[in-house]
Structures are given as C-alpha cells and as structure tokens.
C-alpha positions as CSV (number, residue, x, y, z in Angstrom):
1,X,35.2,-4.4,-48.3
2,X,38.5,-3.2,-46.8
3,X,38.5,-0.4,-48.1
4,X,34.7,0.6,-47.4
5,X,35.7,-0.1,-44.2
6,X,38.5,1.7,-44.3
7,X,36.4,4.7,-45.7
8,X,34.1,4.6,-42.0
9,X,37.0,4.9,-40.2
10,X,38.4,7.9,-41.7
11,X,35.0,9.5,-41.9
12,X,34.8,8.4,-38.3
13,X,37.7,10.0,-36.9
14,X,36.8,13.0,-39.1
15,X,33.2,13.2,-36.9
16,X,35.6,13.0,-34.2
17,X,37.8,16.2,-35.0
18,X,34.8,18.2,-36.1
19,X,32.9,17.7,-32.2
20,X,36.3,18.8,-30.7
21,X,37.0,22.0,-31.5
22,X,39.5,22.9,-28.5
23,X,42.0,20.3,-31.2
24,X,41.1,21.9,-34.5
25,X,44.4,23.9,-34.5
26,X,46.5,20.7,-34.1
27,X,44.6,18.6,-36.6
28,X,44.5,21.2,-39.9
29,X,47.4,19.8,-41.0
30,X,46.0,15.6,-41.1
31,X,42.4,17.1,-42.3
32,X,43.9,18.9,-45.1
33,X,46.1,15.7,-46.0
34,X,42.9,14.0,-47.1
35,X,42.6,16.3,-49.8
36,X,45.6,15.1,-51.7
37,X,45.4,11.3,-50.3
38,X,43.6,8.5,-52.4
39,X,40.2,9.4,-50.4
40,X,36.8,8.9,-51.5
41,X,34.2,11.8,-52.6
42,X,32.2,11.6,-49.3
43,X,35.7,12.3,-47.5
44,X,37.1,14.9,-48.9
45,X,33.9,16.7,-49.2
46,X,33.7,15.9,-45.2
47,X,37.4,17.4,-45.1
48,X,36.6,20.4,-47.3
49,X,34.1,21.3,-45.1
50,X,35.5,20.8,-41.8
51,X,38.7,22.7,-43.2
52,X,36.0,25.7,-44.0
53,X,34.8,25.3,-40.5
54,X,38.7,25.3,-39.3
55,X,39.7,28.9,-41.1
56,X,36.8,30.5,-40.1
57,X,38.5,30.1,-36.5
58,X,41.7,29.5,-37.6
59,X,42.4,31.3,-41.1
60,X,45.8,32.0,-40.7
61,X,46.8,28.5,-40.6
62,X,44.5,27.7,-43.3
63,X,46.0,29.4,-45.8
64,X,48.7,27.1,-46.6
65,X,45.8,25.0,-47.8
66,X,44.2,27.5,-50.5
67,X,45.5,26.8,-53.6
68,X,44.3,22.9,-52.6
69,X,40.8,23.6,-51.6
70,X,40.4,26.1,-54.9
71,X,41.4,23.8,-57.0
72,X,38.3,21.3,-56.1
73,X,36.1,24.1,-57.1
74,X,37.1,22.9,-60.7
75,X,36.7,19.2,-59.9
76,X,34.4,16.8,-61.8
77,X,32.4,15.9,-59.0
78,X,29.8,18.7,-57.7
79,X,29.7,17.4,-54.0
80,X,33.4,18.7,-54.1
81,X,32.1,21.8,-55.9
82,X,29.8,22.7,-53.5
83,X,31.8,21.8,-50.3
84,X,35.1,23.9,-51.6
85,X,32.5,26.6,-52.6
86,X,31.2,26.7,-49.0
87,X,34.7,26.2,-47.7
88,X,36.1,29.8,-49.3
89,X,33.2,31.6,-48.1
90,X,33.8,30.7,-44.6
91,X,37.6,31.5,-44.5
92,X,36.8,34.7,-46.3
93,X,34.6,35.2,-43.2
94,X,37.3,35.5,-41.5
95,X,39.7,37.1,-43.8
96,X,39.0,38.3,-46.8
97,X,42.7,39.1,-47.9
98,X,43.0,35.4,-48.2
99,X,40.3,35.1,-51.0
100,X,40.4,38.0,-52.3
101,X,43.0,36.4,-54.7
102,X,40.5,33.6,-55.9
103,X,37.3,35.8,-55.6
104,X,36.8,35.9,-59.9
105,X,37.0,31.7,-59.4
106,X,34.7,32.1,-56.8
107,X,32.1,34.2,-58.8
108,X,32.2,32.2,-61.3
109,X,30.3,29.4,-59.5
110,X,26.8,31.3,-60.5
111,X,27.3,29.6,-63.8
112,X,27.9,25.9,-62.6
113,X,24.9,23.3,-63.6
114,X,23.8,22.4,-60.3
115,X,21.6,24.3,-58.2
116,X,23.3,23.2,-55.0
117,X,26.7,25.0,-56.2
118,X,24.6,28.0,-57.8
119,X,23.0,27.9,-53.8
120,X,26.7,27.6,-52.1
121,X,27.9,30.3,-54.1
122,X,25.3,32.9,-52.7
123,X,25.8,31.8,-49.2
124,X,29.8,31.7,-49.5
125,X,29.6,35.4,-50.7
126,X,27.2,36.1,-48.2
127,X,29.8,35.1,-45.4
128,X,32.3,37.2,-47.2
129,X,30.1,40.0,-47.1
130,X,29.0,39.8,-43.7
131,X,32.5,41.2,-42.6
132,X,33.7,42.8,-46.4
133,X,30.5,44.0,-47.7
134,X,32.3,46.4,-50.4
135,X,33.9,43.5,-52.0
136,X,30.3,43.0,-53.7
137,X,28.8,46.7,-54.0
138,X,29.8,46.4,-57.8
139,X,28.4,42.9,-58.1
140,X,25.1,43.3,-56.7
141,X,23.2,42.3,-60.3
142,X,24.3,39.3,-60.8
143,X,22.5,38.5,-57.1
144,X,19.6,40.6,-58.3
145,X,19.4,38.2,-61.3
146,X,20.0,35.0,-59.7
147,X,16.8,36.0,-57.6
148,X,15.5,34.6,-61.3
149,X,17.2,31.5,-61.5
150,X,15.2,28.3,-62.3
151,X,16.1,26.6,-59.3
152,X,14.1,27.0,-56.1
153,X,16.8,26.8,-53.7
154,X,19.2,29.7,-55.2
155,X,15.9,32.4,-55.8
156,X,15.2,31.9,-52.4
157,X,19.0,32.6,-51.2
158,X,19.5,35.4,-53.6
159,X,17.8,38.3,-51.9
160,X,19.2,37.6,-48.7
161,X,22.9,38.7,-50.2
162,X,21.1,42.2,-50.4
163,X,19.9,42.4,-46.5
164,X,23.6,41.3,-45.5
165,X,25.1,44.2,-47.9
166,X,21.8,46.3,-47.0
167,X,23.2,46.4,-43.5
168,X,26.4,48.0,-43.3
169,X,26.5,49.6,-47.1
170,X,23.1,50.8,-47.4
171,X,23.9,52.8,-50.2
172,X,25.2,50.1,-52.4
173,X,21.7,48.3,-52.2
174,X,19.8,51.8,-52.3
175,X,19.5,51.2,-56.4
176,X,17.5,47.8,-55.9
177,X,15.2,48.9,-53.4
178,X,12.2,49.4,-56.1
179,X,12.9,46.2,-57.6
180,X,13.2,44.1,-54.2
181,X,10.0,45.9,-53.0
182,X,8.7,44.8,-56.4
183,X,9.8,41.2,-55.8
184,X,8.5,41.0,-52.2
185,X,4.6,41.8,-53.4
186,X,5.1,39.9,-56.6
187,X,7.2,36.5,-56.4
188,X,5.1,33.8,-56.9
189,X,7.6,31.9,-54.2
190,X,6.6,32.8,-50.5
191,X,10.2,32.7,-48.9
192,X,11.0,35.2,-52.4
193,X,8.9,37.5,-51.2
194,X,9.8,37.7,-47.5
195,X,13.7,37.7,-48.1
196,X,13.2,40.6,-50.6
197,X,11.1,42.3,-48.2
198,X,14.0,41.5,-45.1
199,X,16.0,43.0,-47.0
200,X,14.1,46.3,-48.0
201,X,13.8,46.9,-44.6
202,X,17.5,45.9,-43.3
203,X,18.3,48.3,-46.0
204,X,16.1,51.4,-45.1
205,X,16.7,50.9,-41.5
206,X,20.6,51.6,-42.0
207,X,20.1,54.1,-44.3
C-alpha cells in the first residue's frame, strides 16, 4: 500500500511540473531521474513524456538525457515504447541534430507489434518533419505503405506524413500524388480518404 501510495505522489507532483511550465528548465534534471529510479511503468511513461514536452522547449538541456530515453524504445513494456517514441519526435522538433544520431532506431518502430507504437512512430516523424522535412524525402514508402497497415489508427496517421513533407518539399511527395489521389477516392476508411486528399492538395498548392 506504501508504495501505491507512494506511486500517486510522484505522479502527483509530476502533474504538478507538467501545468507549470515557467519551472520546466529547473525540474529536467528530477524528471529525468525517474527514468533510472525504481519507478513504476505509469511513471516513467508520465516522465518520458513530460521530458518530450521539456526538449521541445528546452532541447539543449535535454540532450544529456538521450541515450536514457532511447534506450526505453527497446524496453519490454510498450507503454514505454510508445511514450520514448513520442518523446524523440518532439525533441527532434526542436532539433534535429540531436536525433539525427538515433533516427535508424527510431524508424525502426514501424515494425513493433503494437499499433499504438506503429501510430507514435508516424507522428514522432511527423514532428521531425515539420521543421527537417528532407530527413524523410528518401523514406517516403515506408509511410506510403503503412497507409496499408492492419491497424486503424496508423492508416489513418500515415498520409498525413505526406501533407507535412507535401508542404515545404513538394517535390519529394510529387511521385505519390497518383497514388494518394488514388487512396483519397478509394480507401474504404473515411479519415483515409480525406488525409490522402489533404495531402494532395497541401502538396499541389506548394508546388
């Protein structure tokens, strides 16, 4: 019971770092110590993604905190997947020298089991992208396939990483455009088809 309750207090005071962001700089170091502390899942998936949240505004003094939030990418539990997943896409928001050294780790997420990393993984690169859309000109099939996936949640996503490319690189997406038009006519899923079509348009718009 002690340590339940011990749990609600550090998920507590976590709450209470993530509403105040005026102290995020002072508290990255005490966030980040969760990760290596003898914390539960549900706080060090709270700290992974507060610490995303922190180098997005912060990423300078995130860094020293990489190689630990990488590493859960590999962990056992997929709640911990998912959150250090989200967490690199945010920091590479921000600066995308700092992932740039982890960014085959990071594409290597569209294999993982679970829909809800195979999701993160779109929307982590998408946040890269939004600021360093050339880091994924050469990568745009394996979005173009995952618009195929079997889960719901990541076909949806997929085409969405081709209107935030579409925007700045037109040219990059300018081989897909048949295909998306394709999709947004065709998909049996609704969202599918307006995401393609989004992104058609972003696309030819910039072009």
């Amino acid at each position: 019971m002690s340590g339940d309750r011990n749990d609600n207090d550090v998920l507590r005071q976590l709450r209470d770092i993530n509403k105040n962001r005026e102290c995020w700089r002072e508290n990255i170091d005490d966030v980040a110590a969760k990760l290596n502390g003898n914390y539960s899942v549900a706080v060090k998936a709270k700290s992974l993604w507060i610490l995303g949240e922190m180098g997005l505004n912060y990423p300078a003094e995130i860094e020293a905190y990489l190689e630990d939030i990488v590493g859960y990418m590999q962990d056992d539990d997929s709640k911990l997947r998912e959150r250090s997943t989200n967490a690199m896409g945010r920091i590479g928001r921000a600066d995308k020298n700092l992932v740039i050294p982890y960014l085959d780790k990071l594409m290597n997420m569209r294999f993982d089991e679970s829909e809800n990393i195979r999701h993160a993984f779109i929307w982590a690169c998408e946040n890269i992208a939004s600021n360093a859309p050339v880091l994924f000109c050469e990568k745009l099939e394996i979005f173009y396939e995952l618009i195929f996936d079997s889960g719901k949640k990541v076909r949806i996503e997929a085409p969405e990483m081709f209107r935030v490319v579409g925007k700045t690189k037109p040219d990059c997406v300018k081989p897909y455009l048949d295909k998306l038009e394709w999709i947004a006519q065709n998909d049996e899923n609704p969202i599918v088809r307006i995401h393609s079509a989004g992104a058609v348009r972003i696309t030819k718009k910039s072009m």
